[in-house]
C-alpha positions as CSV (number, residue, x, y, z in Angstrom):
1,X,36.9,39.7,-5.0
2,X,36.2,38.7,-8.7
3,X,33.2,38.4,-10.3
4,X,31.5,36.4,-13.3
5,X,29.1,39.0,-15.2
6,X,25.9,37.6,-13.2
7,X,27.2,39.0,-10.8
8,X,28.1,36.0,-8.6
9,X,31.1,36.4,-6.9
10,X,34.1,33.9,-6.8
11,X,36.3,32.8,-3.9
12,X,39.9,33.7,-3.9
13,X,40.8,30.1,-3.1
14,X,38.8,28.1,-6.1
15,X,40.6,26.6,-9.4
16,X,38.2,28.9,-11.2
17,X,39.6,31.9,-9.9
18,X,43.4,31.0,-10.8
19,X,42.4,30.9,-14.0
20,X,40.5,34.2,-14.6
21,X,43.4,35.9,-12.6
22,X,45.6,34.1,-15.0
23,X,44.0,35.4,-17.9
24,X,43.4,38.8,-16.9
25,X,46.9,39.0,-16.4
26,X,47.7,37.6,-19.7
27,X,45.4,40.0,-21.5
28,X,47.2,42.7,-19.4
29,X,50.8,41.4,-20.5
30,X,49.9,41.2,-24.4
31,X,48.5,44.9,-23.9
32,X,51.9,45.9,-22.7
33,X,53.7,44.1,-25.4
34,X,51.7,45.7,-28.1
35,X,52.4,49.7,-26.7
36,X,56.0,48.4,-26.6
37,X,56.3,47.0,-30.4
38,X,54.2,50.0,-31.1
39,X,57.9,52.3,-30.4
40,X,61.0,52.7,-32.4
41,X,63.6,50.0,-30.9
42,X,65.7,52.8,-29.7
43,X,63.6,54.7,-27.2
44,X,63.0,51.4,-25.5
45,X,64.2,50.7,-21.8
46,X,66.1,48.2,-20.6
47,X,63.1,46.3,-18.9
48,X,61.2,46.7,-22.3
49,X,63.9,44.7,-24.2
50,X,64.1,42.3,-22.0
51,X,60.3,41.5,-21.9
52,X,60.2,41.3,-25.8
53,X,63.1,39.0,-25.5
54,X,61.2,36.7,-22.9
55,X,58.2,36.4,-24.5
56,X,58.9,35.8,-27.9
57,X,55.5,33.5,-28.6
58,X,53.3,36.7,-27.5
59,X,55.2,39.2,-29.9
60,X,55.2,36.6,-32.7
61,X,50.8,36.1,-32.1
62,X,51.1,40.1,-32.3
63,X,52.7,40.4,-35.2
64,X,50.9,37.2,-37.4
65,X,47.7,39.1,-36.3
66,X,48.9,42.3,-37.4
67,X,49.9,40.3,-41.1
68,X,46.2,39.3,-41.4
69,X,45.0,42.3,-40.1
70,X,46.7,43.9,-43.3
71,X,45.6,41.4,-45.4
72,X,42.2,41.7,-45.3
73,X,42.4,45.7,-45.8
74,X,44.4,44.3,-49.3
75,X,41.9,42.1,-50.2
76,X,39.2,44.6,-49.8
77,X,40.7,46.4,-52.0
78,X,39.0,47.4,-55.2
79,X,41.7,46.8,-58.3
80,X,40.7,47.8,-62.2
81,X,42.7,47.1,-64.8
82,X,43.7,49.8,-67.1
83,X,42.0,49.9,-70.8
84,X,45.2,48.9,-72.5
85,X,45.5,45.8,-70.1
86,X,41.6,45.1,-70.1
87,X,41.7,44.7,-74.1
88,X,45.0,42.3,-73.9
89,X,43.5,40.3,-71.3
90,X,39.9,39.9,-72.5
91,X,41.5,38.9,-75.8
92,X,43.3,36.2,-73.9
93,X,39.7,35.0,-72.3
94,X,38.4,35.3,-75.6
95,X,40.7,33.2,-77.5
96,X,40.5,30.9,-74.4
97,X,36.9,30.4,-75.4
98,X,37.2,29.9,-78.4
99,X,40.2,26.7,-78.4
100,X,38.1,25.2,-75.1
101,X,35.7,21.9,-75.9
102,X,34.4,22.0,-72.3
103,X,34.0,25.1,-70.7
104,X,31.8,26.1,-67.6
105,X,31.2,29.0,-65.8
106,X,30.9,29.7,-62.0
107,X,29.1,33.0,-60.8
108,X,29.1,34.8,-57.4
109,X,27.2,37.8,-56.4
110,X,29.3,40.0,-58.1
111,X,27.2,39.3,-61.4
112,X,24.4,40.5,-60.0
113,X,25.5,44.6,-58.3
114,X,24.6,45.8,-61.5
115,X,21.0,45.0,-61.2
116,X,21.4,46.6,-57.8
117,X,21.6,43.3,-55.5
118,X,24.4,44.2,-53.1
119,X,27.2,41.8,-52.8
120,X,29.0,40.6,-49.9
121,X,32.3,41.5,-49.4
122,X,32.9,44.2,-51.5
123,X,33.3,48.4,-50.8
124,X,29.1,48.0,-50.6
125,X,28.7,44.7,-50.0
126,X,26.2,43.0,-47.2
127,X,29.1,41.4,-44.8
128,X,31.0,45.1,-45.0
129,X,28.1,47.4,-44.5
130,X,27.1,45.2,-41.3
131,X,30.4,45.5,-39.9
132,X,30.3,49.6,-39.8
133,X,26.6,48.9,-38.6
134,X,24.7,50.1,-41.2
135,X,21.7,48.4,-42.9
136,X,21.4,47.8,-46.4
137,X,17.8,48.1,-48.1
138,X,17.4,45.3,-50.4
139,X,15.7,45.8,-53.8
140,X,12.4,43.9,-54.8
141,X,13.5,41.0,-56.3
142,X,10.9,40.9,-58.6
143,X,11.5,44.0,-59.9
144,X,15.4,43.6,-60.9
145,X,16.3,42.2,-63.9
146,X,18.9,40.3,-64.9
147,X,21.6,42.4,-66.5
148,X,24.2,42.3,-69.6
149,X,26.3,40.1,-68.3
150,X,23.3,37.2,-67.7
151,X,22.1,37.6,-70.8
152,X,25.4,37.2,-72.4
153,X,26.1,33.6,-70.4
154,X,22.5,33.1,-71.9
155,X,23.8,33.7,-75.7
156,X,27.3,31.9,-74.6
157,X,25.1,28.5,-73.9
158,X,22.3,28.7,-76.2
159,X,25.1,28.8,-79.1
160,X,27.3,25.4,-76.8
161,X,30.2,27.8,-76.6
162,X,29.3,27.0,-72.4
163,X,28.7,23.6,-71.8
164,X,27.4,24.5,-67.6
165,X,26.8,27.5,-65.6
166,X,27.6,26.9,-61.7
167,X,25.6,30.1,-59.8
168,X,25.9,30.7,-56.0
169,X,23.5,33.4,-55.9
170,X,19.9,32.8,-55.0
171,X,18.8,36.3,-57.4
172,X,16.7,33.7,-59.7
173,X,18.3,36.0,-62.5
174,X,19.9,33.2,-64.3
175,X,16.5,31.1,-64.4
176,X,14.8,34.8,-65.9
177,X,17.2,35.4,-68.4
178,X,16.0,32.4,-70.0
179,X,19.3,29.5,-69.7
180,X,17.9,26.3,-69.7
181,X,17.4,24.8,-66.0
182,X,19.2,21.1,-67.2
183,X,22.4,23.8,-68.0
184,X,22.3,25.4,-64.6
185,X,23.1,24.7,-61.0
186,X,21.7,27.3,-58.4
187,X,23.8,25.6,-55.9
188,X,22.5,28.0,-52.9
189,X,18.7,28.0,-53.9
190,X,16.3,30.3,-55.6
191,X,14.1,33.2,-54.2
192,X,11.3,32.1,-56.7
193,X,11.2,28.4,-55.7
194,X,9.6,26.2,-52.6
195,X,8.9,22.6,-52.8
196,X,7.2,19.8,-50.4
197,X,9.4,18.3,-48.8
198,X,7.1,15.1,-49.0
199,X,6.4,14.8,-52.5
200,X,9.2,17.0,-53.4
201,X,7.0,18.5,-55.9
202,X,8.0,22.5,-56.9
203,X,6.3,25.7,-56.9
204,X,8.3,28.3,-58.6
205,X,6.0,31.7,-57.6
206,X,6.5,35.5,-59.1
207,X,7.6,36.9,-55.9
208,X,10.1,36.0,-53.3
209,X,9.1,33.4,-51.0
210,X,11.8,34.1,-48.3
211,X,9.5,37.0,-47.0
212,X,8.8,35.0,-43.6
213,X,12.2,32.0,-43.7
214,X,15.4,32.6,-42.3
215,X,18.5,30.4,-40.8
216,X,16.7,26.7,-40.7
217,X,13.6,28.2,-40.3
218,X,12.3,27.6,-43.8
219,X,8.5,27.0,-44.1
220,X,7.1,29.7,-46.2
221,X,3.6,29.5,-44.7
222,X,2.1,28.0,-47.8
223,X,0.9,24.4,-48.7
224,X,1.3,21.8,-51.0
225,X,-1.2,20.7,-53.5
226,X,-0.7,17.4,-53.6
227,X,0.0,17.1,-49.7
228,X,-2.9,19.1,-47.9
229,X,-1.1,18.6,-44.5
230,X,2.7,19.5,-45.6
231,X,3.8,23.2,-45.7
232,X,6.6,24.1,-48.5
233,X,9.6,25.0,-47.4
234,X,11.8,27.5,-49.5
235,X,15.0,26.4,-51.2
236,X,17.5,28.9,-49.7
237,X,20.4,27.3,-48.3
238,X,22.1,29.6,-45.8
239,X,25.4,29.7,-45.1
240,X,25.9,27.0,-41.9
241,X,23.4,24.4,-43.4
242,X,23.8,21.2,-45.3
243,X,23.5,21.2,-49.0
244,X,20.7,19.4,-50.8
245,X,20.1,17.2,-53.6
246,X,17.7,17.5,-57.0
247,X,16.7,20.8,-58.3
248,X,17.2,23.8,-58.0
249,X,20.9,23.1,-57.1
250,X,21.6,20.2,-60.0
251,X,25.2,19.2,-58.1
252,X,25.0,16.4,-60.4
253,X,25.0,17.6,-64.0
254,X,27.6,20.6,-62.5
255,X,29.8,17.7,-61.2
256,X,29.6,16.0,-64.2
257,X,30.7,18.9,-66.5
258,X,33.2,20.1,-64.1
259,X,35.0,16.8,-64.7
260,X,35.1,17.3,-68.3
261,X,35.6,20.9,-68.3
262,X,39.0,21.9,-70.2
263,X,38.3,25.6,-69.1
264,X,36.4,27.4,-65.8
265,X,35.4,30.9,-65.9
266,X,34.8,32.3,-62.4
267,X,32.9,35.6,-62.8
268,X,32.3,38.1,-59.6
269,X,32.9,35.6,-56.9
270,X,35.5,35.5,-53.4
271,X,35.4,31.9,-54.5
272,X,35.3,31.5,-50.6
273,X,32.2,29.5,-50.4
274,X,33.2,27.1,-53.1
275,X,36.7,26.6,-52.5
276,X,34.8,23.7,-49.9
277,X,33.6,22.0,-52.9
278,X,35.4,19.4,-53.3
279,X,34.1,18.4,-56.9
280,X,34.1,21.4,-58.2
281,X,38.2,21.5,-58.6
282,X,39.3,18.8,-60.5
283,X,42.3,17.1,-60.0
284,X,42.8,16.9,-63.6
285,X,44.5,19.7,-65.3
286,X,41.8,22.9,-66.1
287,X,42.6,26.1,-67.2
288,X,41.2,28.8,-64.2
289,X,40.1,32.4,-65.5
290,X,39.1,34.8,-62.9
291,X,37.2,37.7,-63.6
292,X,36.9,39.8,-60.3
293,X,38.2,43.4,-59.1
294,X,38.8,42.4,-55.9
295,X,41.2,39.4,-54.7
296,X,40.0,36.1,-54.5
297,X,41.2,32.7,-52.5
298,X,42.2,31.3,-56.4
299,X,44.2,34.4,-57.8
300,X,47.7,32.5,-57.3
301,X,46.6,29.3,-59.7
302,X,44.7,31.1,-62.0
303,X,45.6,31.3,-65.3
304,X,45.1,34.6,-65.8
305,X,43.1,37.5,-63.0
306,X,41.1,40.1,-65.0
307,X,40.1,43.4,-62.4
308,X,37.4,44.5,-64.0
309,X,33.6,44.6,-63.9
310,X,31.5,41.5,-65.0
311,X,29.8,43.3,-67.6
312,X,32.5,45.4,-69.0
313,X,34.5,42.0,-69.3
314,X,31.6,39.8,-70.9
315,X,31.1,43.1,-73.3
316,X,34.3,42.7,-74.5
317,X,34.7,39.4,-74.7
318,X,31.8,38.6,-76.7
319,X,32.9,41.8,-79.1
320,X,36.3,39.9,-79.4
321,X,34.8,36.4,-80.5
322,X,32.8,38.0,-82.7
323,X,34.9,40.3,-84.7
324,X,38.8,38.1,-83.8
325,X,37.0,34.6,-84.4
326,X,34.4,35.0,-86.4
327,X,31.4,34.1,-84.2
328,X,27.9,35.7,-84.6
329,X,27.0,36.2,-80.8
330,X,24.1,38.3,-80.4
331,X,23.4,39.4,-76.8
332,X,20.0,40.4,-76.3
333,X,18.0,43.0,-74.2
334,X,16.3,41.1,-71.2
335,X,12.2,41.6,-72.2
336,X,10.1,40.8,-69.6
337,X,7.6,39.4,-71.7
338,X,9.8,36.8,-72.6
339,X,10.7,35.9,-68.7
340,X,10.6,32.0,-68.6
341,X,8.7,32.2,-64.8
342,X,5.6,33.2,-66.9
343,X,5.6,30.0,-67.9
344,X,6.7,28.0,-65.0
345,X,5.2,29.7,-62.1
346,X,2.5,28.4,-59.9
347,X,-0.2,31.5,-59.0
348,X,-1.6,32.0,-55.9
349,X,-5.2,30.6,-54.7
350,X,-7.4,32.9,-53.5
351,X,-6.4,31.3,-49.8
352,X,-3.0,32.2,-50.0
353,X,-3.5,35.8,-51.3
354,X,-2.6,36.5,-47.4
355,X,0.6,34.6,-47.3
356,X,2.7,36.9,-48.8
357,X,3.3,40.8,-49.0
358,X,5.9,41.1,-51.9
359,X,6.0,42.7,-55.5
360,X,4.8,40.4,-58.1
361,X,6.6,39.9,-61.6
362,X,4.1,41.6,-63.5
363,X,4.5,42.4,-67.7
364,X,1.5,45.6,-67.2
365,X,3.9,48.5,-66.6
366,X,1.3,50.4,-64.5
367,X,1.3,47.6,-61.7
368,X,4.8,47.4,-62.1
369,X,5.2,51.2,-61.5
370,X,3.1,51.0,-58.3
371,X,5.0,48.4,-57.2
372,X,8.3,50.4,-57.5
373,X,6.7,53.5,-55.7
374,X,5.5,51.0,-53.0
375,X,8.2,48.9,-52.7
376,X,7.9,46.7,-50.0
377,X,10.4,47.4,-47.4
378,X,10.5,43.3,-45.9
379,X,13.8,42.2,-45.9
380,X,14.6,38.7,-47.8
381,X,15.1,35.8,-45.4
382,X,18.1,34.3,-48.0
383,X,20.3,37.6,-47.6
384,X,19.5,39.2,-44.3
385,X,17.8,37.5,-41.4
386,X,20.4,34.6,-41.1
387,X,23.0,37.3,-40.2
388,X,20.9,38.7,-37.1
């Protein structure tokens, strides 16, 4: 007699038992198949002929399954362009630049390995390392620093040769390098930023204020100022929930510049996420440049796939426009006495000291080395705990 993994047994005669019988044999039939298909045509009996023959819609799900199972092993795969090929194509980008009026950048987390934030789907990334069962220990956000290629996209719009930059990732390294917010869309969220959801008023804080949020579970355990009874919430949005209005995210200014945009950059991104916004493709005829070294969903209508690295790409394209087109582009060092949350951020009362157990963004580099030796080991509620 069958039984249902509770434990409670079924009865021979019921509808429900047909139907488990059924599928077991089914599973047992496509097992069968699959050791067949598995050996050369010629060794195979009479009976085994006959069964491929017969069930033609199981051996055609076998092989389609076997297509994507290959596939993905190719997209995973991590492509580089040689030098000679790097220069030609950079040089393409670069001149690209240059003859665009409307150009605006989309980001993914591939801008951001550098700075040792892990991606997602690459050789390292979050969504691989899970698979194989291993953990990845996240850095202190407030200790990274936004690398080369985040300060160049800051020189690129500060000097209107990027109208818009369109980020996914919720690093807060944009914001840090310095871009100004009305030029940026952190369509996901930031790390550094909660807000009441009854006043909508914003905090932006020196730490990470995912520490205790996860998948729609976003109330950071802090409260507003304005609103004594209403606890912030953090501005993550995870993968599975609805996408919000205002700021941090700015869909309106991207949407607007995407409409005008004569030329879209994608730099480190699957493009997998935003392939479901609608208004960020438009219908309107836009040159695509991908910069990425594994495959992404947009590869076939780009105008040109560069497999390289984000800052070994921006390196060399910012070398080209200065020395092929006469710009003066000057890329500086990120200083973290120059860091714009400084400015912005909202410190802690002496009541919410408790609320939080992350690094602060701190400019005395004695703290800062403390912090590093101590590093917190808390995981981030915007990368990890939605994926439990």
């Amino acid at each position: 007699m069958l039984k249902t993994r509770s434990g409670r047994c079924i009865k021979p005669s019921s509808d429900y038992y047909e139907t488990i019988s059924t599928k077991k044999q089914q599973k047992r039939l496509v097992v069968k198949i699959k050791k067949i298909l598995k050996t050369p045509e010629s060794v195979r009996s009479e009976d085994e002929k006959e069964l491929i023959i017969n069930f033609q819609d199981i051996v055609n799900n076998i092989n389609l399954t076997e297509i994507k199972r290959i596939n993905a092993q190719l997209h995973q795969k991590i492509v580089i362009d040689d030098e000679e090929t790097l220069k030609i194509k950079c040089l393409e980008l670069a001149n690209a630049i240059k003859n665009s009026k409307k150009c605006v950048i989309y980001t993914g987390a591939g801008i951001s390995t550098s700075a040792s934030i892990p991606d997602y789907r690459g050789p390292n990334g979050l969504w691989t390392m899970l698979k194989k069962g291993v953990k990845i220990k996240m850095p202190e956000f407030s200790l990274v620093k936004p690398t080369y290629s985040h300060m160049a996209l800051l020189e690129l719009v500060n000097t209107n040769i990027v109208s818009h930059i369109v980020s996914q990732n919720c690093d807060g390294l944009h914001l840090r390098s310095g871009i100004d917010r009305s030029k940026l869309s952190e369509l996901h969220g930031n790390c550094f930023i909660e807000f009441c959801t009854q006043c909508s008023s914003e905090y932006v804080r020196l730490f990470d204020v995912t520490e205790n949020t996860s998948f729609r579970k976003h109330l950071t355990g802090r409260f507003c100022k304005s609103c004594p009874d209403s606890q912030l919430k953090d501005s993550i949005i995870h993968f599975g929930e609805k996408l919000r209005d205002g700021m941090p995210y700015n869909w309106e200014s991207a949407s607007n510049n995407v409409k005008e945009a004569d030329l879209i950059i994608c730099f480190g991104s699957s493009l997998k996420v935003l392939k479901h916004y609608s208004c960020l493709w438009p219908k309107k005829k836009t040159d695509l440049y991908i910069v990425n070294i594994q495959w992404t969903l947009k590869d076939k209508v780009a105008k040109l796939k560069i497999n390289g690295y984000c800052d070994q790409v921006l390196k060399m394209v910012v070398g080209y426009l200065n020395e092929k087109f006469e710009k003066t582009l000057k890329v500086a060092n990120y200083e973290i006495s120059n860091d714009p949350l400084f400015k912005i951020a909202t410190t802690l009362e002496e009541n919410e000291y408790n609320t939080t157990n992350k690094s602060l963004l701190t400019q005395d580099p004695v703290q800062k080395e403390d912090q590093t030796e101590n590093e917190v080991q808390g995981s981030s509620g915007w990368f990890t705990k939605c994926f439990k």
